[in-house]
N, C-alpha and C positions, 0 to 999 in steps of 0.2 A: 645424669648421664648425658654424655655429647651424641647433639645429633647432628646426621651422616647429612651435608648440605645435600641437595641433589635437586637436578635442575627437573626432574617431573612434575606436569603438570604447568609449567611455563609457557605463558601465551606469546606469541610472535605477534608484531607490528611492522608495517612500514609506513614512513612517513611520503604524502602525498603532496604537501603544497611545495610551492618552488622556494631553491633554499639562499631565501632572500637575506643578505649580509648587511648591518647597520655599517657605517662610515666607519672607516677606521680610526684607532683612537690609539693613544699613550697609554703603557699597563707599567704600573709599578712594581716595586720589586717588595715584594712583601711574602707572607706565610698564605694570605689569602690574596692575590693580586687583583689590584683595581683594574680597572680601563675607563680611562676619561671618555665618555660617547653621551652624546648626546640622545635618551631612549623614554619610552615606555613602558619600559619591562614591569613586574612586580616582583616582587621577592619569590624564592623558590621558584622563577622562572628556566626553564631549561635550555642553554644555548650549544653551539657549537661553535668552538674557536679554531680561525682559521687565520696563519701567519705567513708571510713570507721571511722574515724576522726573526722567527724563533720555531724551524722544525719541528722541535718537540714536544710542541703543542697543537701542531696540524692534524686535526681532524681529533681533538678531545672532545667530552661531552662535559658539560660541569655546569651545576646550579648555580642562581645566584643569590648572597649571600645575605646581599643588602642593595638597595637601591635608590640612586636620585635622578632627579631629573638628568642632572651630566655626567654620573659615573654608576657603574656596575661591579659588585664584589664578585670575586668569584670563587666559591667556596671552594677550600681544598687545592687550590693549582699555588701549588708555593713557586715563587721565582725566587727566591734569598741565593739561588748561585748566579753569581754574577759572570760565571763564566759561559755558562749555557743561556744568560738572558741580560748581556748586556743593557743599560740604561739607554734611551734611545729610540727603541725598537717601539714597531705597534703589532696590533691584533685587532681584527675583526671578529664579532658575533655576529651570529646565525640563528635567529632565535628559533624554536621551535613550540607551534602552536600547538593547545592541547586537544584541539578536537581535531587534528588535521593528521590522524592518522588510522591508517585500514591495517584491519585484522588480518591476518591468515592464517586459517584455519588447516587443520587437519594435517600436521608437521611429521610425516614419517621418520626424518631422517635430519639431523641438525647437526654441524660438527665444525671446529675450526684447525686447520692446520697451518703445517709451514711455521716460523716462532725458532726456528731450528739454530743452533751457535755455528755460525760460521768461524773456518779456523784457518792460522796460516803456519807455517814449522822453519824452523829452522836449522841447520845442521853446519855442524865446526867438525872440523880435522880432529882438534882434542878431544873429544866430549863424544863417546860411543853412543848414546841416545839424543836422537832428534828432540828438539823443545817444539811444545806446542805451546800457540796463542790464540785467542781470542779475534776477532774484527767484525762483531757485531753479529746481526741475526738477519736469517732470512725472511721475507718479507710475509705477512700471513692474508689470508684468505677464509672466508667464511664460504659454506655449501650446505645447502638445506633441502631440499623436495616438499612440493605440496601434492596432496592427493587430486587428482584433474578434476576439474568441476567445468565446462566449456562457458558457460553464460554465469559465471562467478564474479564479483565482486574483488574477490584477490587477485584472480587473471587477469580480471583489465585493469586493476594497479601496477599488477606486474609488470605488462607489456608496455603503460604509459612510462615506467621507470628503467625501462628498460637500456642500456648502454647512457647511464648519467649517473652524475653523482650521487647515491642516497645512504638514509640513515632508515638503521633498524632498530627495534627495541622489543628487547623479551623480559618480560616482566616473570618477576618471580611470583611465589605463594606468599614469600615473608613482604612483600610491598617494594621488596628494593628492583632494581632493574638495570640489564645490560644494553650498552650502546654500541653500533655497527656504522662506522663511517665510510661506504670505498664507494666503485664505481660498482652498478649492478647490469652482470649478464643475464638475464631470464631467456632459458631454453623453454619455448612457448611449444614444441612441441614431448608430447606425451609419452613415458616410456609404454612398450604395447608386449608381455609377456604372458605367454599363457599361464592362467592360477596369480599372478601378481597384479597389485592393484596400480592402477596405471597414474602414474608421477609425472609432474615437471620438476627440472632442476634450475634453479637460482646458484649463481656464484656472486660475490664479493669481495673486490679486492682493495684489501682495507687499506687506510692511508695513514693507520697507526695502532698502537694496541687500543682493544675496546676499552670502556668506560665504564665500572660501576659505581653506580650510585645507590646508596641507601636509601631507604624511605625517606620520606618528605618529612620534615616535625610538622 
């Protein structure tokens, strides 16, 4: 019997250290792309790529697959279109350490919007019905609430993260985990409703679709 995914019970993360980017490098055009960089990483290391070169990998999350001293696989990020990743081009990683990241706790309220199809129409003298097309999607945003704790651990993550870059991660039950890349707004002040428990709200506005990743082998 199939069972129903459902994100209950999923921990939230944000990442605290600064999101320090290796040298830029050359990435091939492969099923798993390379990037010539000169690193440290180890395998199944977690990075975040960031391109002026190639948009549509700005602000991905992706393991890596394989590693040497001079280059980095990168599991899953296929380039084989040579239309959307001309030869040429580079990428920077972002690596992402494994203890450098705070919890937060007590998640009321988690949700992503916006994803929406934006449309354009056209209409002819002939043709009694307007045509509709496609031009892509509106841009999305993540919104969560944490339950107010004043001398918290989450709150002063929050507030240091506050209007900068960062990355988020909700970890599933099954081991796999979602990734959150934008700029984060933290409303450090508390909703105050009588009978209702009193919340801060976090926004995120992303700088591309999230990231999932399966479990580690």
């Amino acid at each position: 019997m199939r069972k129903v995914p459902l994100p209950d019970g999923a921990k939230l993360h944000l990442y605290t250290a600064a999101l320090t980017a290796l040298a830029a490098g050359a990435m091939s055009n492969a099923a798993h792309a390379v990037v010539t960089v000169t690193n440290t990483l180890t395998a199944n290391a977690v990075v975040v790529i960031t391109s002026e070169d190639y948009p549509e990998l700005e602000g991905r999350v992706a393991r890596a697959k394989a590693v040497t001293a001079d280059s980095v696989t990168l599991d899953g990020v296929d380039t084989l279109d040579l239309e959307k990743f001309p030869p040429g081009g580079s990428v920077s990683l972002v690596p992402l350490v494994a203890n450098e990241w705070q919890r937060l706790p007590y998640v009321p309220t988690f949700g992503l919007t916006g994803g929406d199809i934006k449309t354009g129409s056209s209409s002819y003298l002939d043709v009694p019905t307007d045509q509709e097309f496609s031009t892509g999607r509106n841009a999305r945003r993540l919104e969560y609430t944490n339950s107010w704790k004043q001398d918290g651990a989450a709150r002063a993550a929050l507030k240091a993260s506050d209007g900068m870059e960062s990355v988020h991660r909700l970890d599933f039950k099954d081991g796999s985990a979602s990734y959150y890349v934008g700029e984060l707004t933290y409303d450090d002040v508390p909703s105050t409703e009588k009978g209702s428990e009193m919340v801060t709200k976090s926004t995120v506005l992303l700088r591309g679709d999230p990231t999932n990743l399966a479990k580690a082998a």
